[in-house]
Each structure stands twice: as structure tokens, then as C-alpha cells.
PyMOL Python script that loads the backbone (N, CA, C, O; Angstrom):
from pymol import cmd

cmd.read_pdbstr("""\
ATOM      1  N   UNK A   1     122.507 102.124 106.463  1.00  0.00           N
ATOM      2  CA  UNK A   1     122.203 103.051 105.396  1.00  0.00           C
ATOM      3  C   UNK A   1     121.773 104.371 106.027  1.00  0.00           C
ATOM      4  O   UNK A   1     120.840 104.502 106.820  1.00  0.00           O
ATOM      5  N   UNK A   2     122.605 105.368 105.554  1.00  0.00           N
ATOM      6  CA  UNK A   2     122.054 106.946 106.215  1.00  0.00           C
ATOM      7  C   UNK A   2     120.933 107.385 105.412  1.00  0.00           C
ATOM      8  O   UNK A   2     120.847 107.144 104.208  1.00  0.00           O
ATOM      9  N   UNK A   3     119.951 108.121 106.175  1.00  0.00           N
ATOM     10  CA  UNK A   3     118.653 108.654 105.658  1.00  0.00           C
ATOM     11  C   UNK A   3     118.800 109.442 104.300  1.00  0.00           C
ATOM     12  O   UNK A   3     117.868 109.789 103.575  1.00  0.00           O
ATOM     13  N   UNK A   4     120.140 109.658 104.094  1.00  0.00           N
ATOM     14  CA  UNK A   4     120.213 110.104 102.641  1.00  0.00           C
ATOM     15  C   UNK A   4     119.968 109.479 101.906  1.00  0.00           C
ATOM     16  O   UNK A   4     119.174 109.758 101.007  1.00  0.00           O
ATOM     17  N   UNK A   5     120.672 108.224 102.057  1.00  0.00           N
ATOM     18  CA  UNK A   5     120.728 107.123 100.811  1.00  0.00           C
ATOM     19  C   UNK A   5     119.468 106.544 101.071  1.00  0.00           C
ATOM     20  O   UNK A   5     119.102 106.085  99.989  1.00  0.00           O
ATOM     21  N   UNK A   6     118.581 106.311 101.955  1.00  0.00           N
ATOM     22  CA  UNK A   6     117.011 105.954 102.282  1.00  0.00           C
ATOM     23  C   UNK A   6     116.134 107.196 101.263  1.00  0.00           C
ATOM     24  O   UNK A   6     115.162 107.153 100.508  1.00  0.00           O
ATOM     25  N   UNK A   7     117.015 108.187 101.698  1.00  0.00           N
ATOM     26  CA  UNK A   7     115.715 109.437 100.551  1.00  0.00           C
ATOM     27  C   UNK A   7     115.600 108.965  99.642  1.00  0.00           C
ATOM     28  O   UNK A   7     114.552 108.437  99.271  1.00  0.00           O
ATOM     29  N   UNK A   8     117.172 109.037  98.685  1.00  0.00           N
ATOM     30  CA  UNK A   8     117.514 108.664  97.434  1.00  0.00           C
ATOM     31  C   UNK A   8     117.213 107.553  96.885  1.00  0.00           C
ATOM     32  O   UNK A   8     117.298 107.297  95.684  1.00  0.00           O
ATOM     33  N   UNK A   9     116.812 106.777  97.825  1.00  0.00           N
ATOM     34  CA  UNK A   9     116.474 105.053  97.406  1.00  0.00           C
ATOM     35  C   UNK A   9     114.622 105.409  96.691  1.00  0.00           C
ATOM     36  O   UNK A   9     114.209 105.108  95.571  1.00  0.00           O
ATOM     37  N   UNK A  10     113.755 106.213  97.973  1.00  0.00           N
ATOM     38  CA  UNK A  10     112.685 106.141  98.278  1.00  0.00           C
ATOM     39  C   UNK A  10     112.021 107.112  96.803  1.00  0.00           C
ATOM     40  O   UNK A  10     110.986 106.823  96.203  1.00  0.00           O
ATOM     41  N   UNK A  11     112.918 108.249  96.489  1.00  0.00           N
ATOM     42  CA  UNK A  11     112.538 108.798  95.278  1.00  0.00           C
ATOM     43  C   UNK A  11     113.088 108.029  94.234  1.00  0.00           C
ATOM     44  O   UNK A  11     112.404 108.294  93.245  1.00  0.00           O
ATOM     45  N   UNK A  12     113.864 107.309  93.966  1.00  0.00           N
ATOM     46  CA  UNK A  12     114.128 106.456  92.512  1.00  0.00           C
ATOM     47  C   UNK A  12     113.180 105.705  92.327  1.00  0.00           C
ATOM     48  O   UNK A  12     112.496 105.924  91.327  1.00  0.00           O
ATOM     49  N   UNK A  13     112.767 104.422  93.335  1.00  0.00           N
ATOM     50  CA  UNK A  13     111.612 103.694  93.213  1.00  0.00           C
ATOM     51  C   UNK A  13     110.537 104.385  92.947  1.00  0.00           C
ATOM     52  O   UNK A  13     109.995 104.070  91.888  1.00  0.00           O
ATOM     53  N   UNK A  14     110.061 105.192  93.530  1.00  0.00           N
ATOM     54  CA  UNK A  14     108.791 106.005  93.523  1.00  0.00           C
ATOM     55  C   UNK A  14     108.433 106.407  91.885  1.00  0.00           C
ATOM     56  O   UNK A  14     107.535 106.058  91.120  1.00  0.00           O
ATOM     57  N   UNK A  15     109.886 107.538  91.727  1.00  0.00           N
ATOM     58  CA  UNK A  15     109.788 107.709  90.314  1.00  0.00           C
ATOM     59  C   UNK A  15     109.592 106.355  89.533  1.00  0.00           C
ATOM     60  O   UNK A  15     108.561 106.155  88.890  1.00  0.00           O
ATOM     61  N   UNK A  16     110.689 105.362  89.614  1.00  0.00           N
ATOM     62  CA  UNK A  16     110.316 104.039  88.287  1.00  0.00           C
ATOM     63  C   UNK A  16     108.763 103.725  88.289  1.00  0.00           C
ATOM     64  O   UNK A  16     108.007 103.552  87.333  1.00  0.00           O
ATOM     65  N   UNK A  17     108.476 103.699  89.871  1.00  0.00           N
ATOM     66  CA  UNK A  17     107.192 103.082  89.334  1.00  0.00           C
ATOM     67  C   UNK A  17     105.858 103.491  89.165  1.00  0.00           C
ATOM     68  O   UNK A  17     104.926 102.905  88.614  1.00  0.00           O
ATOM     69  N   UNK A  18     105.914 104.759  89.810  1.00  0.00           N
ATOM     70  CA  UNK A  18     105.430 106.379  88.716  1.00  0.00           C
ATOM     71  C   UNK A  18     105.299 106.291  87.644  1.00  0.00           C
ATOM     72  O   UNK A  18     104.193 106.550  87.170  1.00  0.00           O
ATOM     73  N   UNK A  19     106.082 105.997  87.033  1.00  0.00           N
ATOM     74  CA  UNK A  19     106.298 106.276  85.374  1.00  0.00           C
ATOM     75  C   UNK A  19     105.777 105.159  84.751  1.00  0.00           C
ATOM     76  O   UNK A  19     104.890 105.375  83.924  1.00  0.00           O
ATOM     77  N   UNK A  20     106.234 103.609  85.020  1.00  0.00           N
ATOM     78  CA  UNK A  20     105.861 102.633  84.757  1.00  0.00           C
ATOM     79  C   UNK A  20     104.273 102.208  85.005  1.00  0.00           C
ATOM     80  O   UNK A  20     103.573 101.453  84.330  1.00  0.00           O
ATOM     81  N   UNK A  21     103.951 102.951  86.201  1.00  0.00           N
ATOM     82  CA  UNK A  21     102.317 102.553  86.102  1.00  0.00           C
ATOM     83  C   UNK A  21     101.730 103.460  85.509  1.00  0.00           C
ATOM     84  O   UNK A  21     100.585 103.101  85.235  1.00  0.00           O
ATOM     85  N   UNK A  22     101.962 104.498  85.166  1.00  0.00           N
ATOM     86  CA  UNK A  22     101.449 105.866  84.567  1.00  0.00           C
ATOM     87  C   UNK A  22     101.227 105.109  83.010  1.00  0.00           C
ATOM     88  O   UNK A  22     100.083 105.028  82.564  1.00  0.00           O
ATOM     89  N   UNK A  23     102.343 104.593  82.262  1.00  0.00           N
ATOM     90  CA  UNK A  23     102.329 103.710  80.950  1.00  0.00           C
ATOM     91  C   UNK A  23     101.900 102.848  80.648  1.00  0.00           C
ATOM     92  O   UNK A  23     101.686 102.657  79.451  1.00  0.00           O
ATOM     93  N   UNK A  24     101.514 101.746  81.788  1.00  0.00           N
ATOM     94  CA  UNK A  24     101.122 100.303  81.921  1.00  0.00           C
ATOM     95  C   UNK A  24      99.603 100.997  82.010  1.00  0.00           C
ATOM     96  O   UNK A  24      98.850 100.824  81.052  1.00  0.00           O
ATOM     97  N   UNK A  25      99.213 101.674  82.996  1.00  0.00           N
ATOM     98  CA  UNK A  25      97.839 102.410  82.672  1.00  0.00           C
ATOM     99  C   UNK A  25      97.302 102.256  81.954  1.00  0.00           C
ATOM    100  O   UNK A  25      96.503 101.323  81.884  1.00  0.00           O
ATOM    101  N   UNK A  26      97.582 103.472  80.715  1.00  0.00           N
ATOM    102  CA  UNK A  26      97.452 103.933  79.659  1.00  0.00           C
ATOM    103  C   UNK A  26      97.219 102.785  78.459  1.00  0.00           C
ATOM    104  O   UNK A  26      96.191 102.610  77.807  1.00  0.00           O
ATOM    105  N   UNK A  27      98.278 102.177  78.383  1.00  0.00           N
ATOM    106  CA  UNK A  27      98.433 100.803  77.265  1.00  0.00           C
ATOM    107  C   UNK A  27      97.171  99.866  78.159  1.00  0.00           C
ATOM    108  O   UNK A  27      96.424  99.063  77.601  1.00  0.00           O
ATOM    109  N   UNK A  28      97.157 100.040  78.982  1.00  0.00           N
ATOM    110  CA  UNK A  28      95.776  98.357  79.223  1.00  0.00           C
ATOM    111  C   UNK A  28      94.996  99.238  79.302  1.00  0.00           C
ATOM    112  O   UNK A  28      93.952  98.586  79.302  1.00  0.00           O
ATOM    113  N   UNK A  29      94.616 100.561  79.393  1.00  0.00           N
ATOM    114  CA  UNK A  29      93.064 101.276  79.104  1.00  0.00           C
ATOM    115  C   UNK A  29      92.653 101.116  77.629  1.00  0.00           C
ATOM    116  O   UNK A  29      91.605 100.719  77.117  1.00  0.00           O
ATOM    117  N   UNK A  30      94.093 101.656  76.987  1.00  0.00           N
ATOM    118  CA  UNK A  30      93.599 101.538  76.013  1.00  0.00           C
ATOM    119  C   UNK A  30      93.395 100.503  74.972  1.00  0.00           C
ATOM    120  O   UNK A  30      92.781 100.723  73.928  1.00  0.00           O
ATOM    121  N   UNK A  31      94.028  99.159  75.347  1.00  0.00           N
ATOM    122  CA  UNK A  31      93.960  97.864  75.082  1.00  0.00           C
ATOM    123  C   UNK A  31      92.374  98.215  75.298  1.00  0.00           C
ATOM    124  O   UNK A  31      91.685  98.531  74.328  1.00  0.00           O
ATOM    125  N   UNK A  32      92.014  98.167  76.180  1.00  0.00           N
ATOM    126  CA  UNK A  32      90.248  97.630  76.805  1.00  0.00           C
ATOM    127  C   UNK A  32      89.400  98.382  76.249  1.00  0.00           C
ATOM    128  O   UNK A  32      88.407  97.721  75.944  1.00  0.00           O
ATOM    129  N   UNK A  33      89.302  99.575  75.935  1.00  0.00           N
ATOM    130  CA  UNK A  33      88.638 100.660  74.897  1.00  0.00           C
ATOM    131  C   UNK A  33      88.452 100.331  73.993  1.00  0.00           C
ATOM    132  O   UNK A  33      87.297 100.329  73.567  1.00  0.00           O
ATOM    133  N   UNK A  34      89.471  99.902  73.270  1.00  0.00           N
ATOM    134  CA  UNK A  34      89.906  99.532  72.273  1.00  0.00           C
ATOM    135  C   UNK A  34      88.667  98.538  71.627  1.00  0.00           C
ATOM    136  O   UNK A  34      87.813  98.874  70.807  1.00  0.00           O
ATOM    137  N   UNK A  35      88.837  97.357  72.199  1.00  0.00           N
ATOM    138  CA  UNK A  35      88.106  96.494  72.278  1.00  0.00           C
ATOM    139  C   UNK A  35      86.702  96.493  72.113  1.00  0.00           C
ATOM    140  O   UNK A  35      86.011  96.026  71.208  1.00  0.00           O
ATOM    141  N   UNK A  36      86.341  97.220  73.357  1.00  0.00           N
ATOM    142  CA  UNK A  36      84.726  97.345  73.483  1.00  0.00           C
ATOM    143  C   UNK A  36      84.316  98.831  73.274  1.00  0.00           C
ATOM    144  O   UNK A  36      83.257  99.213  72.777  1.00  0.00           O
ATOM    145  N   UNK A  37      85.266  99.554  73.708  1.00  0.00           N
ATOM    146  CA  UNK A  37      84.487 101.136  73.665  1.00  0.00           C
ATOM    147  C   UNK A  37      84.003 101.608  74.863  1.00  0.00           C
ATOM    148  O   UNK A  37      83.309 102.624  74.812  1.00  0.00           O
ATOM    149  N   UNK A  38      84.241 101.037  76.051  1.00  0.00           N
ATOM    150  CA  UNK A  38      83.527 101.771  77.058  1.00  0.00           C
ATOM    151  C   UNK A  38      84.627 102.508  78.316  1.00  0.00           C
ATOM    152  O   UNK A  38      85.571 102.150  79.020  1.00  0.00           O
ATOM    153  N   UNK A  39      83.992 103.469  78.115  1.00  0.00           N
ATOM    154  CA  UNK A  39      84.893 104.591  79.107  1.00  0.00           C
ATOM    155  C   UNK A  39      84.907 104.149  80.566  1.00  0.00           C
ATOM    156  O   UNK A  39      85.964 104.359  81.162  1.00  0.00           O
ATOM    157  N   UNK A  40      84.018 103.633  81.173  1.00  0.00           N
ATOM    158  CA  UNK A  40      83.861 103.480  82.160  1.00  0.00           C
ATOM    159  C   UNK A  40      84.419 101.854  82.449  1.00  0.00           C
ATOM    160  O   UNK A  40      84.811 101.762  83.612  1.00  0.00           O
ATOM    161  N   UNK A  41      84.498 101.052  81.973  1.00  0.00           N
ATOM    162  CA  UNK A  41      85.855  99.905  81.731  1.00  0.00           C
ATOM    163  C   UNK A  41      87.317 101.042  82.348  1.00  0.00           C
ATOM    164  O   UNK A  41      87.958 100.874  83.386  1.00  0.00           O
ATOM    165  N   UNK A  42      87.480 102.011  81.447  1.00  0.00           N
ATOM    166  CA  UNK A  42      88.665 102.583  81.482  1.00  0.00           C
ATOM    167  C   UNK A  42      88.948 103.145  82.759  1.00  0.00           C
ATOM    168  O   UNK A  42      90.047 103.177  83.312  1.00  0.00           O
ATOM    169  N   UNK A  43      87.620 103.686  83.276  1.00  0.00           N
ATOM    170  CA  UNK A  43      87.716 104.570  84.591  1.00  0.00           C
ATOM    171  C   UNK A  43      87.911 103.294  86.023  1.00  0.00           C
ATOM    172  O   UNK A  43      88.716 103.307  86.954  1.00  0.00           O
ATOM    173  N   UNK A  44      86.861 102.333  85.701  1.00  0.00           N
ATOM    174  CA  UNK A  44      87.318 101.593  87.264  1.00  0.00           C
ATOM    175  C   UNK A  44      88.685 100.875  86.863  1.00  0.00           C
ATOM    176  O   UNK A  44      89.218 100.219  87.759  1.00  0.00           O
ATOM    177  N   UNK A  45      89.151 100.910  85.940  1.00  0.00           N
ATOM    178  CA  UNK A  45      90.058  99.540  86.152  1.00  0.00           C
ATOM    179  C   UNK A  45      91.471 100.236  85.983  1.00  0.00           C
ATOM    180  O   UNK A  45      92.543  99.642  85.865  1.00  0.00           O
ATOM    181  N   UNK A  46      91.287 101.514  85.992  1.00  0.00           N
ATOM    182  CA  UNK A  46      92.891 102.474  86.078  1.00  0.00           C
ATOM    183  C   UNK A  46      93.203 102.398  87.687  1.00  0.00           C
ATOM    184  O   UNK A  46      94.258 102.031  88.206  1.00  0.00           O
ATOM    185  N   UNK A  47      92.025 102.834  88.328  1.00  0.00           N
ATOM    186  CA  UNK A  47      92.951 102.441  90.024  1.00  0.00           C
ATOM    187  C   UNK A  47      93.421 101.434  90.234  1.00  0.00           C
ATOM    188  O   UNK A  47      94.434 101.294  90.919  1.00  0.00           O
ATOM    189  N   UNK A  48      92.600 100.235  89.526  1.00  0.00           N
ATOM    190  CA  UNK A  48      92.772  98.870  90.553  1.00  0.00           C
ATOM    191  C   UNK A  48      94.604  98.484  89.584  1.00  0.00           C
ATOM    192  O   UNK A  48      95.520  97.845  90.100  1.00  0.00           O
ATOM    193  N   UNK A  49      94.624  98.994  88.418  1.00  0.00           N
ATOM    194  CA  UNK A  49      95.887  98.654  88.102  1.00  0.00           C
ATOM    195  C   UNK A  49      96.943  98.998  88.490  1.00  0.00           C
ATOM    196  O   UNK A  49      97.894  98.254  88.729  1.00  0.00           O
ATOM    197  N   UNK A  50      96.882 100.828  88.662  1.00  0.00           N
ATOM    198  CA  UNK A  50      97.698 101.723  89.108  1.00  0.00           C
ATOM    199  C   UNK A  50      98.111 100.978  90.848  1.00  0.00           C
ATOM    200  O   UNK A  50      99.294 100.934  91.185  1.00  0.00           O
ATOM    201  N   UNK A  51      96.968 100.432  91.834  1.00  0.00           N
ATOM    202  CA  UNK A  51      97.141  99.727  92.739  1.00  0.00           C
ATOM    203  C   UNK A  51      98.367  98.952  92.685  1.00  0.00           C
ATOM    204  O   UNK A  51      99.526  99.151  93.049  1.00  0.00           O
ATOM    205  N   UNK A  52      97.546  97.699  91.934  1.00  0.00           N
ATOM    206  CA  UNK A  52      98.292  96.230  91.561  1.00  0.00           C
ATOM    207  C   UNK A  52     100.210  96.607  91.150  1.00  0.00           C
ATOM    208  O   UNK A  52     101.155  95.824  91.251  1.00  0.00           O
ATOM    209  N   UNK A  53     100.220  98.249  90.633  1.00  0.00           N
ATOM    210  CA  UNK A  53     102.272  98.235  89.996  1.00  0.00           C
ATOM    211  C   UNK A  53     102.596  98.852  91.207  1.00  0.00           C
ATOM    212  O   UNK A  53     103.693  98.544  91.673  1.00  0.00           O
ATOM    213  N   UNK A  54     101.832  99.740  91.901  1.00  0.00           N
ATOM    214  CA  UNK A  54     102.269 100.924  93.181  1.00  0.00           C
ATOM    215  C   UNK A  54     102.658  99.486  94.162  1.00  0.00           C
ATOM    216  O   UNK A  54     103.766  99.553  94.696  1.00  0.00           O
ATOM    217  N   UNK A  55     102.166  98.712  94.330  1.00  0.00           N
ATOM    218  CA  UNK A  55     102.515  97.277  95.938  1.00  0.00           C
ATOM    219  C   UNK A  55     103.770  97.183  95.881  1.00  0.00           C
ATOM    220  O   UNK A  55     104.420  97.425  96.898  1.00  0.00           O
ATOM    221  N   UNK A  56     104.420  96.804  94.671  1.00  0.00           N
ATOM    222  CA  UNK A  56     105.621  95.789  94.963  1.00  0.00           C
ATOM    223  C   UNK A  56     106.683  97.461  95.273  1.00  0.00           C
ATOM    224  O   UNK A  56     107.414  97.650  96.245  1.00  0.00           O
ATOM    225  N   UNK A  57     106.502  98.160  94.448  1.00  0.00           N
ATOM    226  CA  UNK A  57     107.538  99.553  94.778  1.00  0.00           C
ATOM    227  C   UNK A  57     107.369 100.244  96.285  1.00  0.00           C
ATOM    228  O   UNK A  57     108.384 100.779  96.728  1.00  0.00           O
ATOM    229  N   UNK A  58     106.002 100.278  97.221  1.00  0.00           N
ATOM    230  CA  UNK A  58     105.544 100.257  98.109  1.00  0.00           C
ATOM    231  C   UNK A  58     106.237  99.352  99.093  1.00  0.00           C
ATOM    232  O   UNK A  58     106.779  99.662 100.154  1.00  0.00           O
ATOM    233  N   UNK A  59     106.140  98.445  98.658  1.00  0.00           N
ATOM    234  CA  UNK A  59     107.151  97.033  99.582  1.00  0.00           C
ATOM    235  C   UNK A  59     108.226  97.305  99.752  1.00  0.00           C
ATOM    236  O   UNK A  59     108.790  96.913 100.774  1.00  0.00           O
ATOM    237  N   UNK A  60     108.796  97.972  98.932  1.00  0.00           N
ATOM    238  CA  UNK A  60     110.502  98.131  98.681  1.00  0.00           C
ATOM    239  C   UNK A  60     110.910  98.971  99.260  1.00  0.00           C
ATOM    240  O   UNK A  60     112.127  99.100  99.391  1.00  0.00           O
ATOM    241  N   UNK A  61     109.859  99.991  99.906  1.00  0.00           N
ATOM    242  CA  UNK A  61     110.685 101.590  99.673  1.00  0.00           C
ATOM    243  C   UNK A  61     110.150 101.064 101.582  1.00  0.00           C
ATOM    244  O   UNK A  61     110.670 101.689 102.507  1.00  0.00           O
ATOM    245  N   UNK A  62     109.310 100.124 101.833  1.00  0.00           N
ATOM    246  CA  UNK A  62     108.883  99.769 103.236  1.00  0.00           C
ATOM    247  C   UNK A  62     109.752  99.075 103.439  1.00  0.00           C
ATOM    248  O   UNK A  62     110.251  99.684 104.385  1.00  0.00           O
ATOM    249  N   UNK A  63     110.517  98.031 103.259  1.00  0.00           N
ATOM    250  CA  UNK A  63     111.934  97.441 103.338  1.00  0.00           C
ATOM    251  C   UNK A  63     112.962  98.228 103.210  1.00  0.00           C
ATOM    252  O   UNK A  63     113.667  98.020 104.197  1.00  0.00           O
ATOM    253  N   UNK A  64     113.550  99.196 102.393  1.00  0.00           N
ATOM    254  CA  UNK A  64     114.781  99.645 102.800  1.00  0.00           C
ATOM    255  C   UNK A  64     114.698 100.964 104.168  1.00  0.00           C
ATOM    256  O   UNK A  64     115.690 101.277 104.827  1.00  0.00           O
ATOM    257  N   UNK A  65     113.100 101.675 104.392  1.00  0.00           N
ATOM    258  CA  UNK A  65     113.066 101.881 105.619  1.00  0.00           C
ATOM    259  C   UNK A  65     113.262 101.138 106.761  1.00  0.00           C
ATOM    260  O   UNK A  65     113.962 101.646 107.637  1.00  0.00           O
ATOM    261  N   UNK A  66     112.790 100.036 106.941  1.00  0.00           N
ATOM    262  CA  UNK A  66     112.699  99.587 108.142  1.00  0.00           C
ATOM    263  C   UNK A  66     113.445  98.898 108.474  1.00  0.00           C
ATOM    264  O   UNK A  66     113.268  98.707 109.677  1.00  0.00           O
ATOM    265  N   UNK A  67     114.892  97.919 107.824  1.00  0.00           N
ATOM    266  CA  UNK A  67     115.971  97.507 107.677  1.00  0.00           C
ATOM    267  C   UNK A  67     116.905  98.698 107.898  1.00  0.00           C
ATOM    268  O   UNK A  67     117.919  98.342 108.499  1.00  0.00           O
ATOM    269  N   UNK A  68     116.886  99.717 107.664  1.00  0.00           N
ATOM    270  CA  UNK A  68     117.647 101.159 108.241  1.00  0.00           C
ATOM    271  C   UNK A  68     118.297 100.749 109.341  1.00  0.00           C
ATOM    272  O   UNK A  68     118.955 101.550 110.004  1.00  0.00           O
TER     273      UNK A  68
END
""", "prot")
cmd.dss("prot")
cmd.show_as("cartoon", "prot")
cmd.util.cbc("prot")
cmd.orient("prot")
């Protein structure tokens, strides 16, 4: 695979799962707000989610580098 198609790989994933954790975010903050009302529910548990969707796209974009 030429470093082009590695760019192009590395920004599609990035973007999907950009977008997808940006939404998944949002919907389980506000699931949890929802619920109880507390902002600070909302504030620690946006990294650890945003974390938990960024790994597997992280993995991927570390696999089609290093298989290069």
C-alpha cells in the first residue's frame, strides 16, 4: 500500500470515528443528565467514552501503518 492510500485510509477512519464518538458522546451524556441532572456525570464520563470509540479506530489506522 503507497503512503497515499495509508493517508487516505488514516483520514477516513479518523473522520468515521470523529463523528461517531462526537454523537455517541452527546446521546450517553445526555442519556445520564437526563436521568439524574448532574453536569459533572457529563464532564468525567465524556473522555472516558470518547476514549473507549477513539481505540478500536486507533488500532486500525496502527495496523494499516505498520503492515505498509
Amino acid at each position: 500500500m503507497s503512503n497515499t492510500q495509508k493517508f487516505v485510509w488514516t483520514v477516513l477512519f479518523g473522520g468515521l470515528y470523529l463523528i461517531a464518538g462526537v454523537r455517541c458522546c452527546d446521546w450517553i451524556t445526555a442519556q445520564l443528565s437526563s436521568l439524574n441532572g448532574n453536569l459533572a456525570v457529563q464532564l468525567l464520563l465524556t473522555p472516558v467514552i470518547a476514549l473507549g470509540l477513539a481505540a478500536p479506530g486507533s488500532y486500525l489506522v496502527f495496523k494499516i501503518w505498520k503492515e505498509g
